[in-house]
N, C-alpha and C positions, 0 to 999 in steps of 0.2 A: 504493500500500500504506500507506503515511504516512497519510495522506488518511482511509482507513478506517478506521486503530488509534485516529487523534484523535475520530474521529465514535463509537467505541465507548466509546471514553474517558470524550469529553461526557455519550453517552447511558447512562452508566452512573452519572456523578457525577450527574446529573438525578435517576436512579430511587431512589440512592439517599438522596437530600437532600430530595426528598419522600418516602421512606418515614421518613426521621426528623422532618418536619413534622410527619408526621400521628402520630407515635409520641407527639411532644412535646405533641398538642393533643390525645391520648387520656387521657396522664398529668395532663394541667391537671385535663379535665371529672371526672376523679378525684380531685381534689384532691392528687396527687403532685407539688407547684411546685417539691421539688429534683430530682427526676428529669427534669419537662418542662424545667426548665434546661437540664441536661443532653445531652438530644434538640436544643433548639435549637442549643445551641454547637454539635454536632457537624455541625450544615449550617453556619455560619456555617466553621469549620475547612474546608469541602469549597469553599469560596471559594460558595456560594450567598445572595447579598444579597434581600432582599425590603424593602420598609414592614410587608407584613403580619409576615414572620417579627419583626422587631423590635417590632415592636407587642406581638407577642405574650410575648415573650422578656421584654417591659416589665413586662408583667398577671405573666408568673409571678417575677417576682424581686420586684414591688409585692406579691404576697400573701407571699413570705416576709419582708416588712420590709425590705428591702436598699432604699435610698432611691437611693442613688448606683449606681447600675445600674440600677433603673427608671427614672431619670429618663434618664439616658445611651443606652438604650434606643427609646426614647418620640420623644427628640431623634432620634435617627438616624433613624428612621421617617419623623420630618418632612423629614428630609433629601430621603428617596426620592420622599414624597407630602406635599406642603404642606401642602396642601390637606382634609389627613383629618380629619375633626372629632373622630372616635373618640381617634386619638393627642392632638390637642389637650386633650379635657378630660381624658381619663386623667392628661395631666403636671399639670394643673393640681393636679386630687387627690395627685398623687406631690409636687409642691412645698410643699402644707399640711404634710408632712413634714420638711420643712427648717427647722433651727434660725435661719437668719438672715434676714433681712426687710430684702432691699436693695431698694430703687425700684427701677422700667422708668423710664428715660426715653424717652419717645414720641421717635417721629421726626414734624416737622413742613413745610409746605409743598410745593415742587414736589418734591422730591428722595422724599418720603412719598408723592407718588400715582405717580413713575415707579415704585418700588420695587411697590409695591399691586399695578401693573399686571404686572411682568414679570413677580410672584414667583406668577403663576397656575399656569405651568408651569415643568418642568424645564429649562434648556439646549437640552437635547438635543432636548425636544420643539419646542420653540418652530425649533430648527433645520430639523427634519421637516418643519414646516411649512411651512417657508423653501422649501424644496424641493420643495414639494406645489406650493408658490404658484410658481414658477420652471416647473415642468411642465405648471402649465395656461397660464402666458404660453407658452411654446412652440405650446402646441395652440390658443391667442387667435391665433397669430401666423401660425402655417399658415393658420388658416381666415379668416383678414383675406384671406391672398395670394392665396388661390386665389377666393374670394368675387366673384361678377361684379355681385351686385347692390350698388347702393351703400345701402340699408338696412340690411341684414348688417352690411357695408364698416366703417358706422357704429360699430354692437354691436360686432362685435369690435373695435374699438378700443377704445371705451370703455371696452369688460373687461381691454383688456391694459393700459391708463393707470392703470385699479383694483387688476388684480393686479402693479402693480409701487409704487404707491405702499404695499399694503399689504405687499408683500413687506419693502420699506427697514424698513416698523412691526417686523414680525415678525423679521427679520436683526438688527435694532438692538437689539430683546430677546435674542435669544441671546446677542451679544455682552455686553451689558451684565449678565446675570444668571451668564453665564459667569466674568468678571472678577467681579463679586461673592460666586459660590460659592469663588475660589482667593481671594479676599483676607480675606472673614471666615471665623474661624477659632474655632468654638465650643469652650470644653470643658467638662467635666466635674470638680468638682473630688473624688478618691474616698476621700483620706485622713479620718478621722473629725474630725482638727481640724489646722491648720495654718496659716500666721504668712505675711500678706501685706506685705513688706518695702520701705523706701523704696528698698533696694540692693541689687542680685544678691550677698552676699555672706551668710557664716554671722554670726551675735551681731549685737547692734545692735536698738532696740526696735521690735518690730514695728509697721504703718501700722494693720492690725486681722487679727482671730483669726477663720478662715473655718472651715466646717462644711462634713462631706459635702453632695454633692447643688446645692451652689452653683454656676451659671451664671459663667462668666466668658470674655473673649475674649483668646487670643493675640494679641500684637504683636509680638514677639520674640524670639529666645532668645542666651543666653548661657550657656556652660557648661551646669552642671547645674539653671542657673534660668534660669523663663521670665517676661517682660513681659509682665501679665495688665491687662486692662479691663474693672470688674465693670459690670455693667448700668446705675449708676446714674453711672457714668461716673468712678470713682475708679479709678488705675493703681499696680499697685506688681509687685512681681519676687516670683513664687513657686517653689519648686521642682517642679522636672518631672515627678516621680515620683507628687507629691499629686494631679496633674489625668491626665484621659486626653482626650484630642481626640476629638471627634465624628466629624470628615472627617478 
């Protein structure tokens, strides 16, 4: 009975979370971007995550001007889908928006092309994979056993020395992109202006004066201020309430 109240449950937060999807992308092509807001939070509220929903939740907070939410937006999108060009250049347009003009520092060498490589896919997917690759070693390993010709004998070994060396590839990425997504810690900064500090503490002259829509990475927190790392690699103690975290 359990069992069935949950599966109605689900299928009802579903029905309803795409009918405020599509509520939310009727009100866009209408030009109503505070009402399509609207629509999207309220799937967001029913715990439904998408790239597309945030993608989109991006485009209509970008057309009211709200810089710090689309870009916060945009961000989260990429979280789900790296890889989406659409999110890509939209944030690039939302950051022409932004009053401060910090450097990217590239990342360089070996550590830049593991990073290239694993950040193809998600964790999770790359885990899937891990376990595609693990089930067809199983069925290499059956049809090795049973195999009387030693042609075969061959091939299936061969496949199963391939699918295990590429399995360690593909394991090694989840783990690694795994620890990656828990250790960087994006956010968003949403206050309109606020004071990037050499000290978690109130008074005292600030390191520099940051603007909505700023990128910057947690490192720690303390009280009611956090240990932020702006892009171009300057660190100071902001308070909590000015940024929201991406993940």
């Amino acid at each position: 009975m359990k069992t069935i109240l949950f599966i109605l449950l689900l299928s009802s937060q579903i029905f309803f979370a795409q009918k405020g999807f599509e509520k939310g992308n009727a009100l866009y092509a209408k030009g109503n971007y505070s009402e399509a807001v609207d629509a999207y939070e309220s799937v967001l509220q029913n715990n439904q995550h998408s790239a597309e929903l945030y993608f989109n939740l991006g485009n209509a907070y970008y057309k009211l001007n709200k810089v710090a939410p689309s870009i916060y937006n945009y961000e989260k999108a990429l979280v789900l889908n790296p890889k989406d060009q659409a999110s890509q250049n939209n944030l690039k347009f939302a950051h022409k928006k932004t009053i401060d003009e910090i450097k990217v520092i590239p990342k360089v060498g070996f550590a830049k092309l593991v990073r290239d490589f694993t950040g193809i896919y998600n964790y999770n997917i790359w885990g899937w994979i891990t376990v595609g690759l693990a089930s067809l070693f199983l069925l290499l390993f059956i049809g090795y056993y049973f195999a009387q010709i030693t042609v075969w004998k061959q091939i299936f070994f061969v496949g199963m020395f391939s699918a295990v060396i590429i399995m360690v590839i593909t394991g090694s990425s989840a783990i690694f992109e795994k620890k990656y997504y828990d250790t960087e810690k994006p956010a968003i900064i949403f206050d309109e202006m606020t004071n990037l500090k050499s000290e978690p503490r109130d008074g005292g002259k600030p390191v520099l004066v940051l603007h909505e829509g700023t990128k910057v990475y947690v490192k720690e927190m303390i009280g009611k201020w956090k240990k932020v790392q702006l892009t171009d690699g300057v660190e100071g103690w902001i308070e909590s309430s000015a940024i929201r975290e991406v993940k």
